[in-house]
C-alpha positions, 0 to 999 in steps of 0.5 A: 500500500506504501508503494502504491500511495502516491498513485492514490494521492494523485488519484485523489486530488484528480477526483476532487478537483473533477468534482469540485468543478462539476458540482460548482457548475450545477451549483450555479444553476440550481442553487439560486433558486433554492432557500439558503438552508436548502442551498447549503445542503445542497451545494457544500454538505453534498460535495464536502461529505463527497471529499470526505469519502474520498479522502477515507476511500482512496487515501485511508483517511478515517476518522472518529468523533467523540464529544457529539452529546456537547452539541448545543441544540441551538447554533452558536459560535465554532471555534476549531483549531487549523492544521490542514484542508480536511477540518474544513471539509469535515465541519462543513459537512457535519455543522449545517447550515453554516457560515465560515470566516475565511479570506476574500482572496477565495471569492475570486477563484472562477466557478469555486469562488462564485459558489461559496459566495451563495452560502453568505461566508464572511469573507474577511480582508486579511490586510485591514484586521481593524476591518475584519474584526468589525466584519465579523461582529456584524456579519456572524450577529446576522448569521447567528440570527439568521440560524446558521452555525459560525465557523472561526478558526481563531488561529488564522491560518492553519499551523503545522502539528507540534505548534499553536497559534494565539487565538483571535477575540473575535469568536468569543466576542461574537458569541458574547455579544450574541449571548451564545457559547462557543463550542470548541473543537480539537483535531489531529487531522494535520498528522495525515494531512500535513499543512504543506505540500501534497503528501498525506498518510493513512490513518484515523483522524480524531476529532473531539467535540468539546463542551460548550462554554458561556462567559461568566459576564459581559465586556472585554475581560469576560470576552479575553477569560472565555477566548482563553479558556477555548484556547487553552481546552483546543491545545490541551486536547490536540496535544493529548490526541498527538501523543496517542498517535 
């Protein structure tokens, strides 16, 4: 199977890219006809749980959840760590609907990026984090109203195994401000499916799904006391799922 690894990445990357560009092309007829709950299924939740199975069919990557029972049943504010592609795939797929922060450049990748701007992302600017922040206060309230998970990776980018990056106040001051939790979750998906470059290994990713955690008050120091407390439960258990790989 070692041998034959490369030929499966390959294989893989061939059938996602060729499904990527199909499912986009059907997605811009169909779905600006559909609600948006009804558009997201169809559009993201469709070919996102199509790129999961892939990656599991073709490259071996399995995975398991645990902490499914601290799903609030009302949707509030994700905060996940970042280590690679296929968290993205997999939250999309499994939190629905849901509206993703994620950089403006993606917007404009033909067909790819005209699709995404169906689902209402919060398509942030990099280069102005003033700009962002205000962005993401004001979009996520209406997203959360709206019904729709919110999906922050606080770290920024995703940040290779073995490091952490500082988490942004953004999440918790959303959630704060909407008088909702966040939900932490913590993942190893970046020691099969590393940040850089094309090589992945098969093996069984674990995400855990952490319990749901409300600020003990109002205003900037309950916002930094509850960010902190995410961060701190996110690097905990990715370190614990990193030595027991």
């Amino acid at each position: 199977m070692n041998v034959l690894l490369p030929v499966r990445i390959a294989l893989f990357y061939l059938l996602l890219a060729f499904t990527a560009f199909a499912w986009c092309l059907v997605s811009l007829v169909f779905a600006p006809f559909m609600s948006f709950r009804k558009r997201y299924r169809f559009v993201v939740q469709t070919w996102c749980r199509s790129a999961v199975w892939l990656a599991k069919t073709i490259v071996g990557l399995r995975y398991e959840i645990s902490g499914q029972e601290n799903i609030p049943e009302k949707p509030c504010v994700i905060l996940s760590k970042h280590q690679s592609t296929w968290e993205t795939f997999f939250l999309s797929a499994y939190f629905e609907p849901l509206s993703q922060v994620l950089k403006r450049e993606l917007l404009h990748v033909p067909f790819f990026g005209w699709a995404i701007m169906l689902l209402k992302p919060i398509a942030i600017d990099r280069n102005n984090p003033k700009a962002a922040l205000r962005q993401v206060a004001k979009q996520g309230q209406e997203r959360l109203e709206q019904g729709a998970w919110v999906l922050i990776f606080p770290e920024g980018t995703r940040v290779p195994v073995g490091q952490t990056g500082k988490f942004s106040r953004s999440g918790a001051a959303l959630a704060v401000n909407a008088n909702l939790p966040v939900l932490p979750i913590a993942h190893n998906a970046g020691m099969f499916w590393p940040k850089s470059g094309w090589g992945k290994r098969p093996g069984t990713i674990r995400v855990v799904i952490g319990p749901a955690m409300r600020a003990a008050s109002e205003g900037p120091r309950a916002v930094a006391e509850l960010n902190q407390r995410a961060e701190d439960w996110v690097n905990l258990q990715v370190s614990q799922l990193e030595a027991k790989a």
